[in-house]
N, C-alpha and C positions, 0 to 999 in steps of 0.2 A: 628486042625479043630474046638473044643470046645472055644478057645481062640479066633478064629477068628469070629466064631457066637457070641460071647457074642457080643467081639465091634462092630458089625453090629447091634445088638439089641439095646446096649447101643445108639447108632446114631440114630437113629432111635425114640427112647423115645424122646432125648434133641429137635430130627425137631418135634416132634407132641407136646409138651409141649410148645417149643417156638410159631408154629404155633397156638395152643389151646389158650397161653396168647396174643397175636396180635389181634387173633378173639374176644377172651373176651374184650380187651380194648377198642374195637370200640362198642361192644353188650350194653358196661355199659354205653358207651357216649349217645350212641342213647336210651338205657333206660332209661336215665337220663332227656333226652328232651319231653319224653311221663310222665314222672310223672308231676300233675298236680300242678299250680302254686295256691298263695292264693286265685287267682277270681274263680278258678273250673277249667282253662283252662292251658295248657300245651302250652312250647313256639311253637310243633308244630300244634297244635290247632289255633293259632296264625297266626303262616306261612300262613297256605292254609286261615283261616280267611282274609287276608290282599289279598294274589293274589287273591281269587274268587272277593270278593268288589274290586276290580280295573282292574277287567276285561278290562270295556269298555275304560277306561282311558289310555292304552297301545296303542301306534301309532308303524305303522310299523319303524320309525326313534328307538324310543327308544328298540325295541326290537333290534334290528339290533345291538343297541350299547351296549345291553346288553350281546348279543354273542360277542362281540369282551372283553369284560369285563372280561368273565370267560372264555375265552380262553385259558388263561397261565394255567388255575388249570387240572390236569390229566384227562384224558377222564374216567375214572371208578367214578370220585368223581365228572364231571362235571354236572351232572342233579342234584345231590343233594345242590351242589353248587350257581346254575343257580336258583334255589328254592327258598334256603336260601335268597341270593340277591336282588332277586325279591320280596322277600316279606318287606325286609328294605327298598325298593325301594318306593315299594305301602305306608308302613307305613307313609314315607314323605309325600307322596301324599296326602293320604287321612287324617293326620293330616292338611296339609296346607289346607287342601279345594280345590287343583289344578283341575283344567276343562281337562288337560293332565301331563303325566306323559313327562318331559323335559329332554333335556340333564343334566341340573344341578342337578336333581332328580336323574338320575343315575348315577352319579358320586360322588356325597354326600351318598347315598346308598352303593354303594360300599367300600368308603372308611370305612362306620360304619359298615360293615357286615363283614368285614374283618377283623383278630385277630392282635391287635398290634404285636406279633411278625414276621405278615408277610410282614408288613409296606416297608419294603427294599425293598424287589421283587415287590411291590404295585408299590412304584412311580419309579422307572426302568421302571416298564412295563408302565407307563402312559406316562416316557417322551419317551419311544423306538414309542408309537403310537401316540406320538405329541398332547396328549390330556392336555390341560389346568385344572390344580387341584390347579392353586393358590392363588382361593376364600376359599378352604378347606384345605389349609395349616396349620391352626390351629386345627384341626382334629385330623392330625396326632402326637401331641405332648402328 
């Protein structure tokens, strides 16, 4: 019985330690994005910076095509995602001067908001939705 509790304990440490390290590695990413940058602001400082200023600049076409964008990514990570996104999205925007936020805004967006390593799944998922990304072919190299 003593032999059996132990390796029930021992199980038991390795899932809350592995669990414990999984939660930290996300705690240190996202702590990472609140420390602040050299101008005083933090990238997500930044973020909500960009979506508030381009509020009105959002038409229902591009938001539309902004859900279908962040689709593929998991539903626990899609709001933060949808965020993120949208804030590369606006940043075009509101660099170019645009009067709206276009379909070529967020598809350009997109592809910059996303990590070169997920570049595979990226344009899969572009041509599985028939969307034209090959003004931003150079993008992805």
């Amino acid at each position: 019985m003593n032999s059996w509790f132990m390796w029930f304990i021992l199980f038991w440490v390795f899932v809350l330690i592995t669990f414990m390290s999984i939660g930290g590695f996300f705690m240190f990413r996202k702590f990472m994005k609140v420390l602040p940058k050299a101008d005083g602001k933090s990238k997500l400082d930044w973020q909500n910076h960009y979506v508030e200023t381009s509020r009105h600049l959002w038409t229902d076409e591009s938001k539309a095509l902004l859900d279908v964008l962040v689709d593929p990514v998991p539903s626990p990570f899609r709001d933060i995602a949808r965020h993120s996104i949208a804030a590369r999205i606006a940043q075009l925007a509101l660099e170019g001067n645009a009067s709206s936020i276009t379909r070529e805004h967020c598809i350009e967006g997109y592809i910059l908001a996303t990590p070169k390593r997920d570049y595979n799944s990226l344009t899969s998922y572009l041509d599985k939705k028939q969307i034209d990304y090959s003004a931003y072919r150079h993008l992805l190299n």
